[in-house]
ZADO-1210 file (C-alpha; in nm, 4 decimals, padded with zeros to 6 digits):
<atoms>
<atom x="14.7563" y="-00.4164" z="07.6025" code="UNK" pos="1"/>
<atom x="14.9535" y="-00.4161" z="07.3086" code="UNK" pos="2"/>
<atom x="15.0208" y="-00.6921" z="07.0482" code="UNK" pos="3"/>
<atom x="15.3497" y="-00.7685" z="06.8567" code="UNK" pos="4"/>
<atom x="15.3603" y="-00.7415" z="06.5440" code="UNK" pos="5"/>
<atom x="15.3924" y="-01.0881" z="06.3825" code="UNK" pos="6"/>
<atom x="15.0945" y="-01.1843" z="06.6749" code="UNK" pos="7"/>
<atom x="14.8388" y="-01.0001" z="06.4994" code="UNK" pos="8"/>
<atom x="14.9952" y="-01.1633" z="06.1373" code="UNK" pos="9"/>
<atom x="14.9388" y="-01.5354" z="06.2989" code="UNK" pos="10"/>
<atom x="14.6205" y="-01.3883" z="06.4086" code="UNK" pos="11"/>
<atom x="14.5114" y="-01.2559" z="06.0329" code="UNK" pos="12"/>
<atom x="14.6457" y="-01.5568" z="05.8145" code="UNK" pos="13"/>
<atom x="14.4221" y="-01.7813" z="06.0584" code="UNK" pos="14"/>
<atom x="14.1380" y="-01.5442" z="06.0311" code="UNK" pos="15"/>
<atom x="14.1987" y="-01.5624" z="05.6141" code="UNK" pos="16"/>
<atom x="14.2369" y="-01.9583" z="05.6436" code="UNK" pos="17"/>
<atom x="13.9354" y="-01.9733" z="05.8608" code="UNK" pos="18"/>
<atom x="13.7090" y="-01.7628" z="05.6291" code="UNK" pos="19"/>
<atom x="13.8161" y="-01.9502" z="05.3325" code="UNK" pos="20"/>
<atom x="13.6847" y="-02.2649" z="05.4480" code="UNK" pos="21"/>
<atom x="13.3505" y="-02.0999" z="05.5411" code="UNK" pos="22"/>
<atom x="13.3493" y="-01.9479" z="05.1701" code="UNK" pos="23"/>
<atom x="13.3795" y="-02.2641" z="05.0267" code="UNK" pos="24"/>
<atom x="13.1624" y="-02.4859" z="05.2550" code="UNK" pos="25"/>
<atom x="12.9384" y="-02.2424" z="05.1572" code="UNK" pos="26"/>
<atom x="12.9362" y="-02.2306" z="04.7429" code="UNK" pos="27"/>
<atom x="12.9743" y="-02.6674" z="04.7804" code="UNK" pos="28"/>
<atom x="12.6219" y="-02.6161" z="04.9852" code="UNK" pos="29"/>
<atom x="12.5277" y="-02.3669" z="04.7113" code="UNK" pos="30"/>
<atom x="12.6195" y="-02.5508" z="04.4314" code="UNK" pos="31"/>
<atom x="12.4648" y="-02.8785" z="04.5777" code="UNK" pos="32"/>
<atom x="12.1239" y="-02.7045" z="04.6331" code="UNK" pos="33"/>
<atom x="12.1283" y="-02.6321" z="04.2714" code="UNK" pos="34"/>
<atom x="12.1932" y="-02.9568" z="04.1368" code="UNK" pos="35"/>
<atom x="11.9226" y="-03.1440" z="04.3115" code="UNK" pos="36"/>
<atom x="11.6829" y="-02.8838" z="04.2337" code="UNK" pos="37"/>
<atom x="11.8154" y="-02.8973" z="03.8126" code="UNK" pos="38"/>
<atom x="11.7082" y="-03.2733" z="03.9017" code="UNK" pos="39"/>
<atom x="11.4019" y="-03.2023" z="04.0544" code="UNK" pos="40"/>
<atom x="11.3192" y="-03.0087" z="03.7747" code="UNK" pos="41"/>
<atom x="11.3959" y="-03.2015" z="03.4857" code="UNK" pos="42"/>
<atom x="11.2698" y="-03.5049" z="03.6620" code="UNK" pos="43"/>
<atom x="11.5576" y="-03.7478" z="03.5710" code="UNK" pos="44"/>
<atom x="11.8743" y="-03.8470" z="03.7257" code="UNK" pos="45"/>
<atom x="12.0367" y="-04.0216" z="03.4595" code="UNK" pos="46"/>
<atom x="12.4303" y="-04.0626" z="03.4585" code="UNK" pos="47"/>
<atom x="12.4638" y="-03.8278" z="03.1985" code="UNK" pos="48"/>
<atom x="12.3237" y="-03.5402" z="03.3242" code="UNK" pos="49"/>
<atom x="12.4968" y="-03.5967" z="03.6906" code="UNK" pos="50"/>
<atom x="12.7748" y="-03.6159" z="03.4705" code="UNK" pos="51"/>
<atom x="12.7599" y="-03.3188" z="03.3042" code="UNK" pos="52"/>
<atom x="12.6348" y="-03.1725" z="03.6597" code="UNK" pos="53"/>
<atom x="12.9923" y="-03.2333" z="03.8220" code="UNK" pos="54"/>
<atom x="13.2039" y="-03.1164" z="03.5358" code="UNK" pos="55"/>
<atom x="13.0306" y="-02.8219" z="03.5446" code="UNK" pos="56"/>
<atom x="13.0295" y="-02.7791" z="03.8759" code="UNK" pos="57"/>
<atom x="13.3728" y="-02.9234" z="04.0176" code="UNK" pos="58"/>
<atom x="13.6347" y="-03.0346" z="03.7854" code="UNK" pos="59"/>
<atom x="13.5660" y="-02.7520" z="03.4818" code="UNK" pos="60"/>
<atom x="13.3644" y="-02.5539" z="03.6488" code="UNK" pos="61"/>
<atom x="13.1821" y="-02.3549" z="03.3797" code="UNK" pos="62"/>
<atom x="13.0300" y="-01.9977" z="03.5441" code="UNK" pos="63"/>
<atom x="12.8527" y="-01.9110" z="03.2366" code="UNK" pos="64"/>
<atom x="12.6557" y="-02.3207" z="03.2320" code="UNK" pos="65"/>
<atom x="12.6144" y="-02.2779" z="03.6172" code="UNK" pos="66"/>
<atom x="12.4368" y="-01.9256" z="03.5917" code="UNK" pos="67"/>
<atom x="12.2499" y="-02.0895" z="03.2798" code="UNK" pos="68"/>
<atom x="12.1477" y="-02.3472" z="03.4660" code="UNK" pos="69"/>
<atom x="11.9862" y="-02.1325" z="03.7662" code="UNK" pos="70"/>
<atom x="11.7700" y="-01.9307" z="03.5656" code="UNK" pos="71"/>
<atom x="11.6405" y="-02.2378" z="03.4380" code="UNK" pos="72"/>
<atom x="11.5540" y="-02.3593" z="03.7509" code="UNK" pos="73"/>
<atom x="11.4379" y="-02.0652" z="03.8957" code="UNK" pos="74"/>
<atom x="11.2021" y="-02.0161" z="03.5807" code="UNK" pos="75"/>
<atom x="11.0901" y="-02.3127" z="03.6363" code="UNK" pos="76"/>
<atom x="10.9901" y="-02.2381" z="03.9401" code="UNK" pos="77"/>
<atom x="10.8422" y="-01.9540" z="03.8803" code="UNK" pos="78"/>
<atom x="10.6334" y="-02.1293" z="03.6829" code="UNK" pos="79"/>
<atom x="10.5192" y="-02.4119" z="03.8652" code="UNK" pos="80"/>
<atom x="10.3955" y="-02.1658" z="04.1390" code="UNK" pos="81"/>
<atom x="10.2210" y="-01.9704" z="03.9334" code="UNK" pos="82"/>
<atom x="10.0590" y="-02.2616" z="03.7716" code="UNK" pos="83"/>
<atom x="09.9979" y="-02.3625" z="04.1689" code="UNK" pos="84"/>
<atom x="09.8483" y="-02.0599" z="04.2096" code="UNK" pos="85"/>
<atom x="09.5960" y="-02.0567" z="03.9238" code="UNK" pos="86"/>
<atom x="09.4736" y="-02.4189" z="04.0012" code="UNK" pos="87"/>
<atom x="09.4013" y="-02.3215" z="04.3411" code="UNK" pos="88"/>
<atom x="09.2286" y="-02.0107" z="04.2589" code="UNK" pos="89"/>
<atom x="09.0521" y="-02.2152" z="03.9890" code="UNK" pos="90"/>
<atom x="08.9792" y="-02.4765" z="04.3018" code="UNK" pos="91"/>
<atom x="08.7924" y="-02.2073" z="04.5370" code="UNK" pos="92"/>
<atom x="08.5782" y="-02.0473" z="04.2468" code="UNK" pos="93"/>
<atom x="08.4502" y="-02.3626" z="04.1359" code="UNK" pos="94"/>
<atom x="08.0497" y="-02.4067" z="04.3353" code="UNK" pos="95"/>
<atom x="08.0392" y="-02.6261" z="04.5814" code="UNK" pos="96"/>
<atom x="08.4286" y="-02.6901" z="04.6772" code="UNK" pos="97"/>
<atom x="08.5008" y="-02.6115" z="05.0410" code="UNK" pos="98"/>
<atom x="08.1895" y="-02.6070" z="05.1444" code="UNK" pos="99"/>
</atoms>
């Protein structure tokens, strides 16, 4: 079976189109899953800081701010885990807990 040539074209520039939308459905979901957890973390949602959350991420959208922004959050929680972690541990040893 053999396929003409401006077949397989059509059949590319869909393929293109079609992973393009995935590629971007996927950053939005990305970039989304940041934001809430940069809220989550600094425990506010004023309108300033969703402000400055979409500029950075959709009109101006600032690569050096965004990857800023996610080691922040994933510092953060780094931290709280570890802080989790240590009160739990400090939980078991203490006498007469879980008993």
């Amino acid at each position: 079976m053999t396929y003409s040539r401006s077949y397989l074209v059509q059949v590319t520039i869909v393929e293109l189109f079609l992973f393009s939308l995935v590629h971007n459905a996927w950053q939005l979901k990305r970039g989304w899953r940041l934001k809430y957890r940069y809220v989550l973390m600094s425990g506010n949602a004023d309108a300033k800081t969703l402000d400055r959350l979409e500029n950075c991420f959709e009109w101006n959208r600032d690569r050096k701010l965004i990857w800023k922004i996610r080691k922040e959050v994933e510092d953060f929680e780094r931290w709280t885990e570890k802080k989790v972690a240590e009160m739990l541990r400090a939980k078991r040893q203490q006498p007469g807990v879980g008993k």
